[in-house]
C-alpha positions as CSV (number, residue, x, y, z in Angstrom):
1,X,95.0,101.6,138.3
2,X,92.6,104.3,138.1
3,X,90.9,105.2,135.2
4,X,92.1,108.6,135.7
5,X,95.8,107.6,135.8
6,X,95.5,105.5,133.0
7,X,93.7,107.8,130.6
8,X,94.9,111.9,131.3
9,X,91.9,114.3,131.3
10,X,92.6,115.4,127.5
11,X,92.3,111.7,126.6
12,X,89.0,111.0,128.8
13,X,87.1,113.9,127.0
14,X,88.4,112.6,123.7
15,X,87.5,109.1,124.8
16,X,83.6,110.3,125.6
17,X,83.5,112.1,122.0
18,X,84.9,108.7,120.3
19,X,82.2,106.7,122.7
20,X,79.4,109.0,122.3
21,X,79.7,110.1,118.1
22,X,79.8,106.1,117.6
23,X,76.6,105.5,119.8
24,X,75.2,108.0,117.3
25,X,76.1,106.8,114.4
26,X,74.9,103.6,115.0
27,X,71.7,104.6,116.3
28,X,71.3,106.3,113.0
29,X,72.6,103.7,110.8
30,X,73.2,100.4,112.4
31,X,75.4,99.4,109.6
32,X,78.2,101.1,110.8
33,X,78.4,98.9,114.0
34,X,79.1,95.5,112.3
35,X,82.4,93.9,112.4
36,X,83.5,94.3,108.5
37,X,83.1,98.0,108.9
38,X,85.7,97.6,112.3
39,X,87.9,96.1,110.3
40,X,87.7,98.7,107.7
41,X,88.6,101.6,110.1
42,X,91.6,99.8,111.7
43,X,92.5,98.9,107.7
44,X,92.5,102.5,107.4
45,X,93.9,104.3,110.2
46,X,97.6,101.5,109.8
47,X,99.2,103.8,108.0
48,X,98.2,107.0,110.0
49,X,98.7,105.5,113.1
50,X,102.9,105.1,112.2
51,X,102.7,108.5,111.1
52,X,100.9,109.6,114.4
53,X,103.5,108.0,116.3
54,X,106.7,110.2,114.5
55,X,104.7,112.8,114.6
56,X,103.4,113.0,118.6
57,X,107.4,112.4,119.2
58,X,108.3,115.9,117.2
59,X,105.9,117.4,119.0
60,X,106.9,116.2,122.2
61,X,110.4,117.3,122.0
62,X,109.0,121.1,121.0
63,X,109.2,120.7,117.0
64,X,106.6,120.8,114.6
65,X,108.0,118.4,111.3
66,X,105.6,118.8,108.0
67,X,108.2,116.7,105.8
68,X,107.2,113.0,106.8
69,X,105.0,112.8,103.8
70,X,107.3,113.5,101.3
71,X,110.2,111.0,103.0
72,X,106.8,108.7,102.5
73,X,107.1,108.9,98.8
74,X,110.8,108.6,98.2
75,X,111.7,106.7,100.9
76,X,108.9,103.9,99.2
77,X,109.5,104.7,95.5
78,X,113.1,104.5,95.8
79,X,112.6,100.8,97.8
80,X,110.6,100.1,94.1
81,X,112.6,101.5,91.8
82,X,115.7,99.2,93.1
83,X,113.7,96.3,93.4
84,X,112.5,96.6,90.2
85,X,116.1,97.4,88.6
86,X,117.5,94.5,91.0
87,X,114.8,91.6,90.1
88,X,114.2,91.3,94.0
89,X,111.1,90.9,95.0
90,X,110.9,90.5,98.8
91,X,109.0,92.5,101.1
92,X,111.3,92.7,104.0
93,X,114.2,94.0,101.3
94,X,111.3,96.7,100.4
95,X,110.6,97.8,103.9
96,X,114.8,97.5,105.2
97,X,115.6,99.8,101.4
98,X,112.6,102.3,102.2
99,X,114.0,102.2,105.6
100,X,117.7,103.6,104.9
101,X,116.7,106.2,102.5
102,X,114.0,107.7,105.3
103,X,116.5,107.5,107.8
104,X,119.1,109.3,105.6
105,X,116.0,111.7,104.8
106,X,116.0,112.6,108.4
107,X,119.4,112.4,109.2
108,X,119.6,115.6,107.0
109,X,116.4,117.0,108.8
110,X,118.1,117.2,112.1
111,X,121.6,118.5,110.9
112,X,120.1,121.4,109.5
113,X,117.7,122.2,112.4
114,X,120.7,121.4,114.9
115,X,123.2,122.9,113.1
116,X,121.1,126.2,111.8
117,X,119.6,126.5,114.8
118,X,116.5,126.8,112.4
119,X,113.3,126.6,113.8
120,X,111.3,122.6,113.1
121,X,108.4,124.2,111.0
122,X,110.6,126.3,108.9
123,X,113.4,123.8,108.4
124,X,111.3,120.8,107.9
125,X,108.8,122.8,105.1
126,X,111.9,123.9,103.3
127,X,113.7,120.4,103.5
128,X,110.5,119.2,102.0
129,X,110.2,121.0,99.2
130,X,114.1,120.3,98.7
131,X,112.8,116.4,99.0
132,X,110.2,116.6,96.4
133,X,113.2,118.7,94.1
134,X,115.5,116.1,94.9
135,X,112.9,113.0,94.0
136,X,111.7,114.7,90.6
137,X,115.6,115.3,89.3
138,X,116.9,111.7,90.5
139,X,114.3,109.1,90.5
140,X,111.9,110.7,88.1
141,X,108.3,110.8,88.8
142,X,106.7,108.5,86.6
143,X,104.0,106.4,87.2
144,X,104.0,102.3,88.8
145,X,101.2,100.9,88.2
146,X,99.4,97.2,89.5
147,X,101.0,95.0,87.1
148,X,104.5,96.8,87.5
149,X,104.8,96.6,91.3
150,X,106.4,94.1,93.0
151,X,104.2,91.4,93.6
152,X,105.6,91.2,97.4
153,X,103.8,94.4,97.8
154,X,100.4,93.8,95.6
155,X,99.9,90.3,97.7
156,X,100.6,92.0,101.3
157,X,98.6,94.7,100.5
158,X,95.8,92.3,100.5
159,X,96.8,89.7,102.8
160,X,94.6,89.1,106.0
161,X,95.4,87.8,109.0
162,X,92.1,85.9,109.1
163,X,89.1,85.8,107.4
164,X,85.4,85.7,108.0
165,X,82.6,84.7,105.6
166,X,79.2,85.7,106.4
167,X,75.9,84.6,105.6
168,X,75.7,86.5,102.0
169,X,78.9,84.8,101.1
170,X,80.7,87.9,101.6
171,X,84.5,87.3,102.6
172,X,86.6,90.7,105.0
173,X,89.2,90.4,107.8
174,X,91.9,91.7,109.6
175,X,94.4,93.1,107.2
176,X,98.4,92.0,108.0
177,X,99.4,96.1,107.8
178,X,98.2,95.5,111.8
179,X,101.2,94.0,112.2
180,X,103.9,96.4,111.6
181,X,101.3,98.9,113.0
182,X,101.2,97.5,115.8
183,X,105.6,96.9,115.9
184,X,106.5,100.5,115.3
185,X,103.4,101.6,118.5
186,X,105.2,98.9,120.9
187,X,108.7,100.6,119.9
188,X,107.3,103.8,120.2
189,X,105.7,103.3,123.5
190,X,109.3,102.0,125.0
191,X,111.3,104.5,123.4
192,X,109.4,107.7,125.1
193,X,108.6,105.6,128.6
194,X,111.3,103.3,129.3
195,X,114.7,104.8,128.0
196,X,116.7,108.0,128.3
197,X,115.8,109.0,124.8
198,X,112.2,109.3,125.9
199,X,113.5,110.8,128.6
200,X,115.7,114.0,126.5
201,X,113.0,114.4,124.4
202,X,110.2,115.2,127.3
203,X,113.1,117.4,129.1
204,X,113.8,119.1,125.3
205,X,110.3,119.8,125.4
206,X,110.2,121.7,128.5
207,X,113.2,123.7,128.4
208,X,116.2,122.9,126.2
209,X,118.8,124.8,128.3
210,X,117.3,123.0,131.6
211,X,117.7,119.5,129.4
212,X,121.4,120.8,128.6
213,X,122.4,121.5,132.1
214,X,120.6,117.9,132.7
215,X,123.3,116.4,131.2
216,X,121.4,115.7,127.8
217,X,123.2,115.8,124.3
218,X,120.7,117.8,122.4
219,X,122.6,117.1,119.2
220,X,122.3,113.4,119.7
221,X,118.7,113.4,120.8
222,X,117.4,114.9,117.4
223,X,120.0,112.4,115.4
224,X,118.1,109.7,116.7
225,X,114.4,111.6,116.8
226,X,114.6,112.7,113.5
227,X,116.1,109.4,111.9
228,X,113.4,107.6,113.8
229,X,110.4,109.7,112.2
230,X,112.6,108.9,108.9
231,X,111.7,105.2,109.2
232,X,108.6,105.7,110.9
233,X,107.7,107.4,107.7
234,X,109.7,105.0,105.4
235,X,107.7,101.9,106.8
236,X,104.3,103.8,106.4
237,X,105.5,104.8,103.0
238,X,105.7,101.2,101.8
239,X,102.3,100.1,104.1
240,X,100.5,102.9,101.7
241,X,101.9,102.0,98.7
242,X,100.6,97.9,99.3
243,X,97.4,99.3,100.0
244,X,96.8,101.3,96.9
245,X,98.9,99.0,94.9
246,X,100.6,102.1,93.0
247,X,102.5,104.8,93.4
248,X,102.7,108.2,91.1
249,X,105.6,110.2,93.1
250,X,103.6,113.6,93.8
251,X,100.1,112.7,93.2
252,X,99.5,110.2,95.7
253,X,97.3,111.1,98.1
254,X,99.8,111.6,100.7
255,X,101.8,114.8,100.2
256,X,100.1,118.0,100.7
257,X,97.2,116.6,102.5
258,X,98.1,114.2,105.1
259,X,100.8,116.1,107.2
260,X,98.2,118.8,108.9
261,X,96.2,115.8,109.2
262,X,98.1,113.9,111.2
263,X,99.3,117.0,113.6
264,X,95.6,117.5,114.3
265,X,94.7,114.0,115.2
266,X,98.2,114.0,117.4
267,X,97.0,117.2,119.2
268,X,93.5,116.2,119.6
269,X,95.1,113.3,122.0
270,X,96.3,115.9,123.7
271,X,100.2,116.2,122.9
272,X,101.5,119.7,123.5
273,X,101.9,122.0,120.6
274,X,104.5,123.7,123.4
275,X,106.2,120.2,123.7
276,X,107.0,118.4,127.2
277,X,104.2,115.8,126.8
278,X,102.2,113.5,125.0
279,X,101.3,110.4,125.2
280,X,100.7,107.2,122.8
281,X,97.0,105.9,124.3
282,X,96.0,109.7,123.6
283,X,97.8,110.0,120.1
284,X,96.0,106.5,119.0
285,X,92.4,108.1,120.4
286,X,93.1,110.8,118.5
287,X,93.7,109.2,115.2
288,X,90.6,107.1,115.4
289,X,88.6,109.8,116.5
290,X,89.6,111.2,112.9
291,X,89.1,108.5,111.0
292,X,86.0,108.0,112.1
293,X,84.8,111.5,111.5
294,X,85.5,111.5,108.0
295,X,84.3,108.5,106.8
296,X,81.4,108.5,109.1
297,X,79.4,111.2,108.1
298,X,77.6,110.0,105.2
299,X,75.8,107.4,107.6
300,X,74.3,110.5,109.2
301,X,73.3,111.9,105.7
302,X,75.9,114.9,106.0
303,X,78.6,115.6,103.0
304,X,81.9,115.2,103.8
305,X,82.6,119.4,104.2
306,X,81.0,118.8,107.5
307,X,84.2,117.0,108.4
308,X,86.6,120.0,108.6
309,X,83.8,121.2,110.6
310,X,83.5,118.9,113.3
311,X,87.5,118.0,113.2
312,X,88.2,121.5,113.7
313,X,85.6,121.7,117.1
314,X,87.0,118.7,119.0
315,X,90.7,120.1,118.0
316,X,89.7,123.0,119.7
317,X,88.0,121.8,122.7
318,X,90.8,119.2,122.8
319,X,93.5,122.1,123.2
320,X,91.6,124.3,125.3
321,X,91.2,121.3,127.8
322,X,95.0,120.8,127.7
323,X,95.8,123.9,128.4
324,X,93.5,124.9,131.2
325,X,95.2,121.5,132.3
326,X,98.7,122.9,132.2
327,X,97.9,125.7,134.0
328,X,96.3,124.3,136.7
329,X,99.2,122.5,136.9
330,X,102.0,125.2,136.5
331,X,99.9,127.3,139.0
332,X,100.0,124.1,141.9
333,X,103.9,124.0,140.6
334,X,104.3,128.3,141.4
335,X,105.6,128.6,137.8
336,X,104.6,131.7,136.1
337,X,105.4,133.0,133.0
């Protein structure tokens, strides 16, 4: 297979940024090329890779969702809170608990943008701020901290897969949130290319009345979509908390200022903003590409203001490419708007 057919042209330009900014980064630090600062960034983009993958399937199917942060939270602190009133302290109880509230989180999502007829960006900001309502009147917001977690979630936070010890004594890894990272981009990647879900939510994207005529229940497409992104954001929920190793329901770093985040890195891999395509080696470029960027730029002696900077450029470039793309390609098709 061609490189070309493997990697669109969107992803190739966003490949030779990634390629390129890393060559000079190292070059100017040579720290940042060693392994434990590899596993750091793949550490670090876990959760925003699950995210990503909710996210570029929105996108695809022509919706823009801004909510997945806050079904983050509750969908995770309600998981804690249970296990803490229970006594159980399993982690697979904590991700299936987390699970059921997210998906119940976007069941409501896509009844009220189905049923409404409300547009994704409008419905999904006001069902958030309903969310963050609905978690401060019934689960309260106060704080978990270390030694009141569930020590499931403290120990897989800092679990490894394996270990290396270098010559200073120093111990890093490969953290286990790879795993379940790794899960939900395998489900992901067989959902939108080998099933008729995938299927809907390209033709969605496109045109819903052409999808309709298709044959494809709209109503059941965003049922499962928006349920999906539930758990997608349940699981990463849970992932975050480990990490952090507590949760304060509103002032973890999540809510607020990891939704546009995520949209950007999504459309930098070159998913549609008009829907219709996207795909998941682009959306994973795209996520690294920002991860790298912000925590890079001190190795080139630049504070981290420049980051909005140089995000902002490649997002930019990234959907100027894809659209000079698209209408290349609606042109060689005769479609005109």
């Amino acid at each position: 297979m061609k490189l070309k057919q493997l990697f669109k042209t969107t992803q190739i330009y966003v490949l030779i940024i990634l390629v390129l900014y890393c060559v000079l980064v190292s070059v100017v630090s040579p720290q940042f090329a060693t392994l434990e600062n590899m596993f750091d960034i793949v550490r670090n983009i876990s959760v925003s890779l699950i995210f990503a993958m909710g996210v570029m399937l929105v996108l695809i199917s022509d919706g823009i969702d801004v909510s997945f942060a806050i079904v983050a939270v509750f969908s995770a602190y309600a998981a804690i809170l249970v296990m803490k009133s229970t006594g159980i302290n399993n982690l697979l109880f904590a991700f299936v608990m987390a699970s059921a509230v997210g998906a119940l989180l976007g069941l409501f999502n896509a009844l009220v943008i189905h049923l409404f007829q409300i547009p994704t960006f409008i419905a999904t900001l006001g069902t958030q701020t309903m969310f963050i309502g609905l978690l401060a009147c019934t689960l309260g917001t106060t704080t978990i901290k270390t030694p009141q977690m569930p020590t499931c979630l403290v120990e897989f936070g800092a679990t490894k897969i394996f270990t290396i010890v270098d010559e200073s004594g120093k111990t890093y890894g490969l953290y286990a949130y790879i795993i379940p990272t790794a899960l939900i981009v395998g489900l992901t990647a067989f959902l939108l290319y080998k099933t008729k879900f995938g299927r809907s939510l390209a033709a969605m994207g496109n045109s819903k009345e052409a999808a309709r005529r298709a044959g494809y229940n709209l109503f059941k497409t965003r049922i499962i979509l928006y349920m999906l992104v539930g758990v997608y954001a349940a699981i990463a929920g849970v992932m975050y908390v480990a990490q952090v190793a507590w949760i304060a329901p509103l002032i973890n770093n999540l809510v607020g200022t990891i939704e546009l985040t995520i949209i950007a890195s999504v459309v930098i891999g070159g998913t549609q903003l008009t829907g219709g395509y996207g795909t998941i080696i682009g959306t994973i470029l795209g996520v690294i590409l920002m991860r790298v960027f912000s925590s890079t730029l001190i190795f080139l002696g630049l504070s981290s203001s420049w980051s909005d900077f140089f995000l902002g450029a490649v997002m930019v470039v990234c959907i100027i490419i894809t659209s000079i793309s698209r209408n290349r390609t609606r042109k060689k098709l005769l479609i005109f708007d």
